[in-house]
mmCIF file of the C-alpha atoms, coordinates in Angstrom:
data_MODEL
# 
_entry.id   MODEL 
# 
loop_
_atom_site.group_PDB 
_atom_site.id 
_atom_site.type_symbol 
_atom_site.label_atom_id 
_atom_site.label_alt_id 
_atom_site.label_comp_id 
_atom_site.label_asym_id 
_atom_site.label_entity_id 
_atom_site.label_seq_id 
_atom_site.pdbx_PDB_ins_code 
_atom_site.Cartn_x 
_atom_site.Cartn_y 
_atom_site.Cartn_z 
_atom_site.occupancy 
_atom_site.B_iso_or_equiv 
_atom_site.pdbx_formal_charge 
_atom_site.auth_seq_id 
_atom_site.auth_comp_id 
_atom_site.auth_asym_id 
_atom_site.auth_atom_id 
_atom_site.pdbx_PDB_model_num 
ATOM 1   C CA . UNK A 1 1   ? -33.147 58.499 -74.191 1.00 0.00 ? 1   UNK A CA 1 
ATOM 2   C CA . UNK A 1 2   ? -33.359 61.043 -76.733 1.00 0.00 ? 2   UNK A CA 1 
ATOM 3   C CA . UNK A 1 3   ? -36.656 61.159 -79.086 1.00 0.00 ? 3   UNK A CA 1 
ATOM 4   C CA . UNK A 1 4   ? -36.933 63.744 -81.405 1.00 0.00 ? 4   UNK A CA 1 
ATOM 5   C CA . UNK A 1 5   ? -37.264 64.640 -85.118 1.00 0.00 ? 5   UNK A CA 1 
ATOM 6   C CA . UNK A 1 6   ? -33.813 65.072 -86.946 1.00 0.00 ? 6   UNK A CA 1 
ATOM 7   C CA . UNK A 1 7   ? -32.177 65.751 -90.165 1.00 0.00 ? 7   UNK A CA 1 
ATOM 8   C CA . UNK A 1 8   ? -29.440 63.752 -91.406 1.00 0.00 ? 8   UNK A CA 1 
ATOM 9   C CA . UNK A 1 9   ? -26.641 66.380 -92.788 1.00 0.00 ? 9   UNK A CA 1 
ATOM 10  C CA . UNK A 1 10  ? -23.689 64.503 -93.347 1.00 0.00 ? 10  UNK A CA 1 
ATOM 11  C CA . UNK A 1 11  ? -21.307 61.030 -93.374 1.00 0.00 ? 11  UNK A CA 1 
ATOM 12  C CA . UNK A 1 12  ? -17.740 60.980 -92.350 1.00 0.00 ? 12  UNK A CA 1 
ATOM 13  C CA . UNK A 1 13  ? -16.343 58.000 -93.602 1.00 0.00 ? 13  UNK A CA 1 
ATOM 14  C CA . UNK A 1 14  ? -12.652 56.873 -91.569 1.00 0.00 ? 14  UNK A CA 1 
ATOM 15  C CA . UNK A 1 15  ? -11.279 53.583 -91.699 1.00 0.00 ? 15  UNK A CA 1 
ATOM 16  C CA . UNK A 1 16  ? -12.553 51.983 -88.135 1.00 0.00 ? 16  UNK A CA 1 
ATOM 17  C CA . UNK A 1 17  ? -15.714 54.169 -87.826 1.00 0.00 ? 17  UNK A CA 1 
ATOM 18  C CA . UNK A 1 18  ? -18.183 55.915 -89.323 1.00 0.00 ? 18  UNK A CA 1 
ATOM 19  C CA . UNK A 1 19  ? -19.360 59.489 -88.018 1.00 0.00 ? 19  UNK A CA 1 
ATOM 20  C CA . UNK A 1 20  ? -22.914 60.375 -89.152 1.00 0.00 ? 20  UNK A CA 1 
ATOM 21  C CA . UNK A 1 21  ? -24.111 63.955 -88.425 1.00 0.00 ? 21  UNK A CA 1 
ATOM 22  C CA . UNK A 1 22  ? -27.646 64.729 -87.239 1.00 0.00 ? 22  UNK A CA 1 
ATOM 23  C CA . UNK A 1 23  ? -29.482 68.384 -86.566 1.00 0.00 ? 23  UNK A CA 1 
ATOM 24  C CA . UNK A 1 24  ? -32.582 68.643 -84.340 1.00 0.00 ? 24  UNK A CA 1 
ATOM 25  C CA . UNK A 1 25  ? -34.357 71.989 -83.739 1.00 0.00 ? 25  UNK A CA 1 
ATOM 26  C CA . UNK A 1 26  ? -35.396 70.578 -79.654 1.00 0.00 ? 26  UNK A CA 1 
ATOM 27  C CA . UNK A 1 27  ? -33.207 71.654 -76.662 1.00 0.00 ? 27  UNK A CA 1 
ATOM 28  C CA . UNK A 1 28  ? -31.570 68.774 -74.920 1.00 0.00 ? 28  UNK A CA 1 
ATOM 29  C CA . UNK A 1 29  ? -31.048 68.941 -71.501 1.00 0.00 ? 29  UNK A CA 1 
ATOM 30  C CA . UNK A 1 30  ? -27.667 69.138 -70.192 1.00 0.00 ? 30  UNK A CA 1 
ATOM 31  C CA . UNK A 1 31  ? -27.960 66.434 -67.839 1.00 0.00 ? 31  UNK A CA 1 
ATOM 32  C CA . UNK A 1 32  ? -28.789 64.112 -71.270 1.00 0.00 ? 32  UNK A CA 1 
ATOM 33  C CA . UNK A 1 33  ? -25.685 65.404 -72.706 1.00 0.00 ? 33  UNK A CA 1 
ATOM 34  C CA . UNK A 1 34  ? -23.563 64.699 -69.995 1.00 0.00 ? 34  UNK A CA 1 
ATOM 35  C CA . UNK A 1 35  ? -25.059 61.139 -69.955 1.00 0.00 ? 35  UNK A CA 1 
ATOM 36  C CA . UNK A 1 36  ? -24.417 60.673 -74.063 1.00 0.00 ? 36  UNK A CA 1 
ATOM 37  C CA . UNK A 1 37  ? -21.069 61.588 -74.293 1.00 0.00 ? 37  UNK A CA 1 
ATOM 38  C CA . UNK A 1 38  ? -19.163 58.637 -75.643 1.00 0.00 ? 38  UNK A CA 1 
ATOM 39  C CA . UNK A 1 39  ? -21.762 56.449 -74.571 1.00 0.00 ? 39  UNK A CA 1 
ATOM 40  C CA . UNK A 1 40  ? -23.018 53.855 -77.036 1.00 0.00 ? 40  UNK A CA 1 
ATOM 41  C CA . UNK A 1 41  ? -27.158 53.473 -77.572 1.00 0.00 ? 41  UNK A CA 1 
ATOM 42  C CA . UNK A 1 42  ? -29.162 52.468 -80.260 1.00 0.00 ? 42  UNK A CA 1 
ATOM 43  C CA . UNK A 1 43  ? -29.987 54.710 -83.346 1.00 0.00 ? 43  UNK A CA 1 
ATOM 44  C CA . UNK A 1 44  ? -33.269 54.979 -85.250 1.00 0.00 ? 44  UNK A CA 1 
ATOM 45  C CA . UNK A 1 45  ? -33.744 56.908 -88.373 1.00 0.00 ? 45  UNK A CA 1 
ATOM 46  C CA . UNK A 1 46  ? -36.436 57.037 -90.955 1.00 0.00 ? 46  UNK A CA 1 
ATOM 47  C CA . UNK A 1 47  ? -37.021 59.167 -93.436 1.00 0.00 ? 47  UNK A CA 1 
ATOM 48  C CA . UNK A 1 48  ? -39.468 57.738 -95.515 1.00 0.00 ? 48  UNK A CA 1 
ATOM 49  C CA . UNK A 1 49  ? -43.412 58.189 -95.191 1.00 0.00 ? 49  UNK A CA 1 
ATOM 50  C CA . UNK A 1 50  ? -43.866 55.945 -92.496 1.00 0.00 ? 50  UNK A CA 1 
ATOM 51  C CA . UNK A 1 51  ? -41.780 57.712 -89.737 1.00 0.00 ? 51  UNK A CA 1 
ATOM 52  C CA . UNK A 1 52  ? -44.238 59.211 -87.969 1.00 0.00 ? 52  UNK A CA 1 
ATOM 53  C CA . UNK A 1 53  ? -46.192 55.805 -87.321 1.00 0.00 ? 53  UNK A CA 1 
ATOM 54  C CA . UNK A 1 54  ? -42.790 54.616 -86.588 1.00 0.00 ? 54  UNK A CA 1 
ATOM 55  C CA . UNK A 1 55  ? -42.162 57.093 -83.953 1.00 0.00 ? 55  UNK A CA 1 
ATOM 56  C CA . UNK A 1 56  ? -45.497 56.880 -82.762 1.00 0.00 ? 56  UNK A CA 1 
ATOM 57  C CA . UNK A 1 57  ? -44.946 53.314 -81.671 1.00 0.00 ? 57  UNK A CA 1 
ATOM 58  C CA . UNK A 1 58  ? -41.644 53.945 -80.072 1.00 0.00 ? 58  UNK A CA 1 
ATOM 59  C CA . UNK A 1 59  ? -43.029 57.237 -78.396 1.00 0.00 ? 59  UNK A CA 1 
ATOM 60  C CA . UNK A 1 60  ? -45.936 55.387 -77.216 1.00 0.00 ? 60  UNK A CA 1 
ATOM 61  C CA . UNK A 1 61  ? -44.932 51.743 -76.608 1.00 0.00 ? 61  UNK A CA 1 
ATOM 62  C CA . UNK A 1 62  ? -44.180 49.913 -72.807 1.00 0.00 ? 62  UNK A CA 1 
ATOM 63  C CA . UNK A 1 63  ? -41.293 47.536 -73.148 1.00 0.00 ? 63  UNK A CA 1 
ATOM 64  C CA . UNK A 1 64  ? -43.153 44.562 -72.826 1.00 0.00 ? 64  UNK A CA 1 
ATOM 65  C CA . UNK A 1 65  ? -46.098 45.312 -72.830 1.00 0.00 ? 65  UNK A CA 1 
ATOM 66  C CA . UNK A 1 66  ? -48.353 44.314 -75.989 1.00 0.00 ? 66  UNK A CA 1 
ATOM 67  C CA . UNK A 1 67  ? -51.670 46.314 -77.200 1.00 0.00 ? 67  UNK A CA 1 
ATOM 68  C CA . UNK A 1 68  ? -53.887 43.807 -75.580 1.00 0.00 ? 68  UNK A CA 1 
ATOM 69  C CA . UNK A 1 69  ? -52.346 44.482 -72.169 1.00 0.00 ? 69  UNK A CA 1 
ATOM 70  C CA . UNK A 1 70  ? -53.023 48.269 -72.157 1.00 0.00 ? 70  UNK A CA 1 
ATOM 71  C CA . UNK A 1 71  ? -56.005 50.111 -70.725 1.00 0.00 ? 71  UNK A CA 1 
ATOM 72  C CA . UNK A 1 72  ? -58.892 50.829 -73.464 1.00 0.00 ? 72  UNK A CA 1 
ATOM 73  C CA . UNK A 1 73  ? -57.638 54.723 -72.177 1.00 0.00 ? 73  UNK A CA 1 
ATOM 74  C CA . UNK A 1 74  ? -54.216 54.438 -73.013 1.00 0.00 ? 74  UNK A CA 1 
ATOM 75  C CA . UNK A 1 75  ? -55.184 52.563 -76.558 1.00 0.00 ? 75  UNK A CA 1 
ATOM 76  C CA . UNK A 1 76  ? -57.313 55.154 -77.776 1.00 0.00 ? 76  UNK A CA 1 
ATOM 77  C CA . UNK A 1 77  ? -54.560 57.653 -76.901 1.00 0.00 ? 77  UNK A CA 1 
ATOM 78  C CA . UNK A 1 78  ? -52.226 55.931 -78.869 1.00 0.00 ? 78  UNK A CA 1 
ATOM 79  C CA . UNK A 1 79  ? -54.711 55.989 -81.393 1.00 0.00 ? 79  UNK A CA 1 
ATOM 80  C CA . UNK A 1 80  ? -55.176 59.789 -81.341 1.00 0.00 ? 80  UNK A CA 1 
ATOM 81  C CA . UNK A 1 81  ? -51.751 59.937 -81.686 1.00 0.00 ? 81  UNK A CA 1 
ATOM 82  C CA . UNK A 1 82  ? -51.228 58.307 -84.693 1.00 0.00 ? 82  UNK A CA 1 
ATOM 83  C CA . UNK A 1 83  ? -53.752 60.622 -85.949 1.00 0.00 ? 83  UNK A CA 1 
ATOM 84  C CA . UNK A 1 84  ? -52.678 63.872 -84.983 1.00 0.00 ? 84  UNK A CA 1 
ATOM 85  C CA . UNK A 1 85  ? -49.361 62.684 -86.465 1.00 0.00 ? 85  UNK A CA 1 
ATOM 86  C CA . UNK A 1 86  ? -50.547 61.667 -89.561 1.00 0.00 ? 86  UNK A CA 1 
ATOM 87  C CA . UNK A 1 87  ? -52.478 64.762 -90.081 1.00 0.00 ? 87  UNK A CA 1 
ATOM 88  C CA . UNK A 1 88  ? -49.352 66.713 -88.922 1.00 0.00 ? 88  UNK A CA 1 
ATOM 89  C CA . UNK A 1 89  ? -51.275 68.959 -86.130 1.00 0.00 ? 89  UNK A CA 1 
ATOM 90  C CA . UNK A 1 90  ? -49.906 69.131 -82.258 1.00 0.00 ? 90  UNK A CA 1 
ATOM 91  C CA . UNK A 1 91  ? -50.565 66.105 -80.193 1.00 0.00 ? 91  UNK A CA 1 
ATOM 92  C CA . UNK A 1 92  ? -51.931 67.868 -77.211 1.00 0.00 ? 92  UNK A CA 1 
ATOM 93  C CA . UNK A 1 93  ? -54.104 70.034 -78.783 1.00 0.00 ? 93  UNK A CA 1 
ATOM 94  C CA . UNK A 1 94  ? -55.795 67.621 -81.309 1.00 0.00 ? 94  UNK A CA 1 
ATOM 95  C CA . UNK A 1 95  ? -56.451 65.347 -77.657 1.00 0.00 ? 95  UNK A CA 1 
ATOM 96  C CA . UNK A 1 96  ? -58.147 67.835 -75.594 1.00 0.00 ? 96  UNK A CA 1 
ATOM 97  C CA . UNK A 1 97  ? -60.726 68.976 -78.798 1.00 0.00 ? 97  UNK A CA 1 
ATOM 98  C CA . UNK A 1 98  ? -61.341 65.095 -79.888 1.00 0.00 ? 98  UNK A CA 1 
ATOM 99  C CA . UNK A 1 99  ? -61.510 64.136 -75.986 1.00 0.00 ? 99  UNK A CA 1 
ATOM 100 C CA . UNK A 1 100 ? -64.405 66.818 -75.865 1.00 0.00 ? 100 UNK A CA 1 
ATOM 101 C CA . UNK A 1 101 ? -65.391 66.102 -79.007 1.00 0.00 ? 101 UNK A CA 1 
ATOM 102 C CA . UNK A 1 102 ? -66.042 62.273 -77.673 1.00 0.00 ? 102 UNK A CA 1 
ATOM 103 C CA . UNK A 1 103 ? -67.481 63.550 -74.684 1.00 0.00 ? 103 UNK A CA 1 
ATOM 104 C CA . UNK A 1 104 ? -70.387 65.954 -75.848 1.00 0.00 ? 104 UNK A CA 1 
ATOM 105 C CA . UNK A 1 105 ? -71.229 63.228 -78.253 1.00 0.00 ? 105 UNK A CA 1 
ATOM 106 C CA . UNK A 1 106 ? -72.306 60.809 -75.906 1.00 0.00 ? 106 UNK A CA 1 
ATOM 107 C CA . UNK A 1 107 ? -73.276 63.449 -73.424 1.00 0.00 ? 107 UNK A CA 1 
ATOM 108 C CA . UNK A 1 108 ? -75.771 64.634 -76.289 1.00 0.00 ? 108 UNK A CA 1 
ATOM 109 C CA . UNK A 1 109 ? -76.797 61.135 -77.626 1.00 0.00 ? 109 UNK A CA 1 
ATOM 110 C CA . UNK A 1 110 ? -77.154 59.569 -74.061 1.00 0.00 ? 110 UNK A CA 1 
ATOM 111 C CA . UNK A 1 111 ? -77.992 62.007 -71.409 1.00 0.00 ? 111 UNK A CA 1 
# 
């Protein structure tokens, strides 16, 4: 499964299909090609203002698994990630300074 950003650039319209042309700036590894060619999936695109909640769900949701069912860890993670997204920083980064951030908080208030 392929999960990235992309920009729509064009339509080809034919008379039994459709051909819709997408550009991404990530590398896909070879052994995803090999497994995409003329295979048939599911396509998601969004362009409006709520695509990066949109991906955050799909990046960050368990088939089958509801919210209630996850670990308070892995909720606020999924939280954080809705955040960095929203505020358009890197993931990783904005998780290690507010896990820290969390941390020294109740480090200073409790200990």
């Amino acid at each position: 499964m392929i999960l990235t950003k992309a920009k729509f650039e064009k339509i080809t319209r034919m008379k039994t299909k459709q051909n819709l042309v997408f550009s991404i700036k990530d590398e896909i590894p070879q052994i995803e090609v090999d497994q995409l060619i003329m295979g048939e999936g599911w396509l998601a695109f969004n362009p409006d203002e709520y695509r990066a909640k949109v991906l955050a769900i799909i990046a960050n949701k368990r088939i089958g698994v509801q919210d209630d069912e996850l670990t308070f860890s892995e909720r606020l993670r999924k939280v954080l990630y809705l955040v960095s997204e929203e505020k358009g920083v890197d993931f990783e980064t904005y998780y290690s300074e507010e896990m820290e951030r969390i941390i020294q908080h109740y480090k200073f208030k409790y200990l």
